[in-house]
N, C-alpha and C positions, 0 to 999 in steps of 0.2 A: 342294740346297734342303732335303729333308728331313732331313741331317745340321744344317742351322743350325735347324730348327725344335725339333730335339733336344735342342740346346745350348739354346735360348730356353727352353723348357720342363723345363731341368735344372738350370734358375739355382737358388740356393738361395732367392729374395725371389719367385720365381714360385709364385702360390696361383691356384688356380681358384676363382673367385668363389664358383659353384657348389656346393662344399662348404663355404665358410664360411657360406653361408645356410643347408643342411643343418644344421649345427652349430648356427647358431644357434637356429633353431626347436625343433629338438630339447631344446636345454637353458636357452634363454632366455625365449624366446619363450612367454606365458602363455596359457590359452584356458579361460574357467570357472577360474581358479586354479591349474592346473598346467603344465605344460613338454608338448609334445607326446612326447617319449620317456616321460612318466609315464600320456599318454592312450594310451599305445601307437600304434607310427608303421610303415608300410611304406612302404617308397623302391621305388620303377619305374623303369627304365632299361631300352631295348630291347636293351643290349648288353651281352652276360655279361661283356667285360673293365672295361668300365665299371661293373658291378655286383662285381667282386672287388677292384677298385682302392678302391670306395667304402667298402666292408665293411671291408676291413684298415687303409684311413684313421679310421675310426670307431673301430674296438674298439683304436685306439693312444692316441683320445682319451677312450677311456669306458670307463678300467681295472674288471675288475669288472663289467662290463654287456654277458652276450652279445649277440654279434651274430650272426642269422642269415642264409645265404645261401640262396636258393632260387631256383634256375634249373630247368635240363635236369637229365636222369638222369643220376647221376655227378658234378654239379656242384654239387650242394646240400652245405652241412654249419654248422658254427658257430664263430665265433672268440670266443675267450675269453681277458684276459691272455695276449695272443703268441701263443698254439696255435690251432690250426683242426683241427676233428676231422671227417669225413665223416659225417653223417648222411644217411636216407630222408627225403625231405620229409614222410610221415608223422608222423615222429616230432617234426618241425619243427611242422606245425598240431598235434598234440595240444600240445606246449609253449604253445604261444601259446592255447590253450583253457585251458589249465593257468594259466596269466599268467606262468610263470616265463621267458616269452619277450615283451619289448615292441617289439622293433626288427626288420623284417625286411626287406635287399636282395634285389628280388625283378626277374627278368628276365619277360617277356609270359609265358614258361609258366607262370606263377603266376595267371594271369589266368581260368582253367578248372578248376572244381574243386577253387575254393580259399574257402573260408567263414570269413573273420575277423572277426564280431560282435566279439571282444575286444579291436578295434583301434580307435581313433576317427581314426586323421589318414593322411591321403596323400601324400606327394610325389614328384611327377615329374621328376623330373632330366633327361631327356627328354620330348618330346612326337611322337609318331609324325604323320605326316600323315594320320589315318585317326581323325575325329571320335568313330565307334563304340568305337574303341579306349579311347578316356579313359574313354567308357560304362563298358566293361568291367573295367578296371581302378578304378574307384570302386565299382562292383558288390560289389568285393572284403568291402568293408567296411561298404556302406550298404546291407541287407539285415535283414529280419525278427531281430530278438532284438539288433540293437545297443545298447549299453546308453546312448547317447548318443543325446538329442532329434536334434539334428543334429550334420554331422560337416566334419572340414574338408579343404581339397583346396590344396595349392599347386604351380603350374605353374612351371619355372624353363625361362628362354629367354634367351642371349646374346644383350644389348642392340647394337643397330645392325645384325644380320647379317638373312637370307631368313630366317631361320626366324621373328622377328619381322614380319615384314614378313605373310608366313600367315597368322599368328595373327592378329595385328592385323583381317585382312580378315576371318577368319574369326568373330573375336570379334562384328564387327558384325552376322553372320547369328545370334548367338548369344543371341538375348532371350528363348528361353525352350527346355525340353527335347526340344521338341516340332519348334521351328526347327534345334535342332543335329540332333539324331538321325531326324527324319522329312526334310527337306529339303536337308539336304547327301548331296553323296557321300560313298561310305565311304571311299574315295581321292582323295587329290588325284593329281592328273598330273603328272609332271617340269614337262609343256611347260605347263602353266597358268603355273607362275610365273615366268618370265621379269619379267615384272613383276608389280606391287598392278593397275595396271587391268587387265592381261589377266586375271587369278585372277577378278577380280569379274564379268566379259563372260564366263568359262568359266561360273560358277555358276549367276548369270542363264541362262546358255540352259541349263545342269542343271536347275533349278529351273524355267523354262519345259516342259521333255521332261518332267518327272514329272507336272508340274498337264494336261498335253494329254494323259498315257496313263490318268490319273485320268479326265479326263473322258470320253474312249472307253469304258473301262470303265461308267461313269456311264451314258452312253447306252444302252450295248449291253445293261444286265441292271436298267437301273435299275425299267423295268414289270417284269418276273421273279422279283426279289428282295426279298420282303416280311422287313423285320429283324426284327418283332412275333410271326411267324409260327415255328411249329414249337419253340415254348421249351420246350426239352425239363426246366430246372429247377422249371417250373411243371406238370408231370404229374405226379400222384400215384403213375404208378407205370412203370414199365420194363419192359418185356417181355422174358424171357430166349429163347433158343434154344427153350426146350422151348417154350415159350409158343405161339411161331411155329408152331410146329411140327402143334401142335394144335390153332392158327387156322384153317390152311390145310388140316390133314385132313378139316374140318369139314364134314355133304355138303351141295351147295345145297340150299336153301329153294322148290318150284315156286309 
């Protein structure tokens, strides 16, 4: 079976969809008047073979136009007409502060400690089960000093399979930042998806457990916990150590 899936997928007329929507946004595709490869674009994929597969596909299509890889240690570097040379992902963000980098395939480890203001667009080529995840990987780019009002995000998911089928559910919990990121979990479960209704009956009773350990909480500190109280931005001034120090030396008053 997986020798004929090899053969199917070694036809010469077999194209992953997937990358011909990359391509196209990249260089067709307009937003404010230019191509996203001119707004500057980083590709996400949870899988480094899937991110070096895409990267050598790319820089075969866009002679002249590095392409950079950024995964794990030892895995990062750049293709350029044919050659790939190893680079430190250092030198990878400084290029792309630089602008002389617009394109960068990047695996989750790019997800921490990575500040791309010079990038406007995002695409996922995957989507992880793990709501926060997408958070964090648009983090990348939509951060203080972007040079873009707003910025744009496209999600790619093979039509008619389970991963559609997720999303789909999950998109309906999706109406605003607040429902994705405060009210889902950060993982879905294997066993949720069996089906769309069990994923939704999983959530619901998620989303039931969070609002009943909210209200616990509510109950239990809600007389205790004044929010107005103790503003420590509105004192004119801060006591250091020494201060304390010589509060407390101070002798009572009879």
């Amino acid at each position: 079976m997986l020798e004929s899936i090899v053969e199917e997928l070694s036809r010469p007329e077999a194209h992953d969809p997937k990358v011909a929507a990359v391509r196209y946004f990249l260089s067709e595709h307009r937003t404010d008047g230019k191509n996203w490869l001119e707004q500057g674009c980083i590709i996400f994929s949870q899988y480094y073979d899937t991110v070096r597969t895409l990267a050598l596909e790319l820089a075969s299509v866009l002679p002249g136009e590095p392409v950079a890889v950024y995964a794990g240690a030892g895995k990062s570097g750049i293709h350029l007409d044919g050659d790939f040379a190893s680079v430190e992902r250092e030198e990878i963000k400084s290029a792309v502060r630089k602008h002389t980098i617009s394109m960068l395939v990047a695996t989750d480890a790019a997800c921490e400690g990575l500040n791309l203001q010079a990038i406007g667009t995002l695409i996922n080529v995957d989507l992880p089960w793990n709501p926060s995840r997408l958070e964090q990987r648009l983090g990348r780019i939509k951060r203080f000093g972007q040079r873009r009002r707003s910025v744009d995000m496209l999600n790619l998911v093979y039509h008619d399979t389970q991963d559609e089928k997720v999303y789909a559910a999950l998109s309906s919990r999706m109406k605003d930042r607040y429902d994705i990121f405060g009210s889902l979990p950060d993982t879905i479960e294997d066993e949720w998806i069996e089906s769309v209704e069990e994923l939704e009956k999983m959530m619901d009773r998620y989303i039931h457990l969070r609002k009943k350990a909210k209200d616990a909480f509510e109950i239990r500190y809600e007389r205790s916990v004044n929010p107005e109280s103790e503003r420590w931005e509105l004192c004119s001034r801060v006591f250091a150590r020494r201060d304390i120090v010589d509060r407390l030396s101070r002798p009572w008053k009879g």
